[in-house]
C-alpha positions, 0 to 999 in steps of 0.5 A, a space after each residue: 492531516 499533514 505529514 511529511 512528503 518526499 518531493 519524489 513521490 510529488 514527482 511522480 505523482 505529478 506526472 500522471 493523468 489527472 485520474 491517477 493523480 487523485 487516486 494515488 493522493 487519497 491512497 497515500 493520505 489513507 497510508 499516512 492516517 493508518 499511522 502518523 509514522 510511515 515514511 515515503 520513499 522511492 525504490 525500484 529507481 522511480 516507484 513510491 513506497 510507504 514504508 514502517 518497519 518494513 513495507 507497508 505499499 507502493 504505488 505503480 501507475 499503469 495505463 488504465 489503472 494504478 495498483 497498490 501493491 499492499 507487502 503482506 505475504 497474504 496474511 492479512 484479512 481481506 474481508 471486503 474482498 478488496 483485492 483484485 490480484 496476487 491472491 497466492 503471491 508470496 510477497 505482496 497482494 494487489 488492489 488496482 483502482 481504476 478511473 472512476 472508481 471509489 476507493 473502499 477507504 475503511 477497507 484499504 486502511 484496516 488492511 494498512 494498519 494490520 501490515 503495520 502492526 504486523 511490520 512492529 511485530 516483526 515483518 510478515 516472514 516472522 509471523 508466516 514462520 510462527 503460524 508454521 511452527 504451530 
């Protein structure tokens, strides 16, 4: 699938360990397949985000992981058990890889594609709102 790239996500992405590299490539090819519509951009100064009608996630390289940082307000499902942090945060939810790991690739998009959705519905605050109201 080719998309379009910003040149400073490729920056970033290209200044990483090897390891880092590969993980945050097949992140954001699994974010462009969710939905031919999403748009890299950089926020935060130097972060990658991946945007639609909202945040969709972004990507921030630690030393001995990256996380992707999935903007949700802890809606979406997480079935597979996925992420590893911010269970409770109010914004966005958590998942770091680290070298080695495989990336549970079915699991990472359905949760890509339901924030997008959410985002066309409205953004997460919206819907959270509604729930509430219910």
């Amino acid at each position: 699938m080719t998309y379009l790239t910003d040149p400073r996500v490729d920056a970033y992405i290209d200044a990483l360990p090897e390891w880092q590299q590969a993980i945050c490539h097949e992140v954001r090819a699994l974010v462009h397949a969710a939905d031919p519509e999403v748009v890299e951009t950089i926020k935060r100064t130097r972060q990658p985000y991946f945007v639609l009608d909202g945040n969709v996630c972004a990507l921030l390289a630690a030393k001995t992981h990256v996380n992707v940082f999935l903007y949700d307000g802890a809606i979406v499902p997480d079935p597979e058990g996925i992420i590893t942090a911010g269970h409770d945060n109010k914004t966005a939810r958590t998942v770091a890889f680290r070298e080695g790991e495989t990336i549970n690739a079915r699991a990472l998009t359905a949760m890509f594609k339901q924030i997008i959705a959410n985002n066309r519905a409205g953004g997460w605050r919206k819907l959270k709102r509604e729930m509430n109201a219910d």
